[in-house]
N, C-alpha and C positions, 0 to 999 in steps of 0.2 A: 739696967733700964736706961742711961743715961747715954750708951749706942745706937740705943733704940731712936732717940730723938736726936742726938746728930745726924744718924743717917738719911732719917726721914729731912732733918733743914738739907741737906750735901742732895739729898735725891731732890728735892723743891729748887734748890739755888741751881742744879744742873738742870732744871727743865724751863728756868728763866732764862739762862745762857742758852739754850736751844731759840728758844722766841725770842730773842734779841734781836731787832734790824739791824743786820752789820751790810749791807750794801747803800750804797750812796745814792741809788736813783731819786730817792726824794729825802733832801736833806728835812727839812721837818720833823721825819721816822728815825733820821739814822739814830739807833741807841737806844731810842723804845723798847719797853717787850710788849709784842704782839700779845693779844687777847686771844686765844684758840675758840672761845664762844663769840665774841662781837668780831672776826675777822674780817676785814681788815683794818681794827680801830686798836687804837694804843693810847690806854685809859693814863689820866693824867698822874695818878696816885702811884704809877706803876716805879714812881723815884722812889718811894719806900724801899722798896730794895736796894738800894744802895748798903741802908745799914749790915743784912744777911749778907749782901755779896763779900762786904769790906770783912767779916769777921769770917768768912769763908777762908778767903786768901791769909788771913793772918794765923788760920791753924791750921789750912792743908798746906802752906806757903806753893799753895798753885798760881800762877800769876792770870789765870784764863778768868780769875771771879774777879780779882783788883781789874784789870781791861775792863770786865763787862760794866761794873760799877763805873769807872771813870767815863764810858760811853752811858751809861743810863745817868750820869752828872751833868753832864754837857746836852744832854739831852731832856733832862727838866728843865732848860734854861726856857723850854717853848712854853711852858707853863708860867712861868713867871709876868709878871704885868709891872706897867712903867714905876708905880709905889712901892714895888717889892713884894710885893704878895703873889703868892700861887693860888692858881684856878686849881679844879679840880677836873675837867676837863674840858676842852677847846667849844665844847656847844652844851653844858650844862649851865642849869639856873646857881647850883652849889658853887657860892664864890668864896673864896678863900682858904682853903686848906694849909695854907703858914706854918699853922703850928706844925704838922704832923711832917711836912719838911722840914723844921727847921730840928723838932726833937731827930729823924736818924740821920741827918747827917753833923750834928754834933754830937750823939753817938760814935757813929763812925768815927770822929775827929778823935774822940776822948779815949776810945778803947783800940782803936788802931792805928790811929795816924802812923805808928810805927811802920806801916806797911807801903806808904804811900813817897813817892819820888821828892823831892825839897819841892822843885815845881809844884805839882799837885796841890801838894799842903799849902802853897803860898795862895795859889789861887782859888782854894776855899775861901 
């Protein structure tokens, strides 16, 4: 059973690296994942994946999930407000979703940083 639910996260994590803006036309998106139902909107919560992407790369040691994380890193920075706090997204009333950044990407830190370049890691 426990194939069973890997495959299903590796088949989810590879259909986030599909939706991922990786062109630069409007830096804003770049690093997003696209939303297949509200398209052309890249929901703010969408940094949550960082944590799946980061444990992706640290047991297929594929480097396409650690890139897509570090562009969906750099990429919730647009969510961020001058206090530190994350919105939830660019025109919702839901202000502050903090915690739920801050728990996967100290996840990410705690279970994989092993995967991540010195840089990276410094600039967490």
């Amino acid at each position: 059973m426990a194939n069973f639910y890997f495959d299903l996260l590796k088949e989810w994590c590879d259909a986030l690296v599909d939706l991922q803006i990786t062109e630069h036309r409007r830096p804003e998106l770049y690093g997003g994942i696209l939303c297949p139902s509200c398209a052309p909107r890249v929901h703010g919560r969408c940094g949550d994946a960082i944590y799946p992407l980061t444990y992706m790369s640290s047991v297929t040691k594929n480097p396409i999930y650690l890139e897509a994380a570090k562009r969906l890193f750099d990429w919730a920075e647009n969510m961020a407000r001058p206090d530190g706090g994350y919105i939830n997204d660019t025109n919702s009333r839901w202000n502050y979703t903090t915690v739920f950044a801050s728990i996967q990407l100290g996840e990410a830190l705690l279970y994989h940083s092993n995967t991540l370049d010195a840089g990276t890691n410094d600039n967490v």
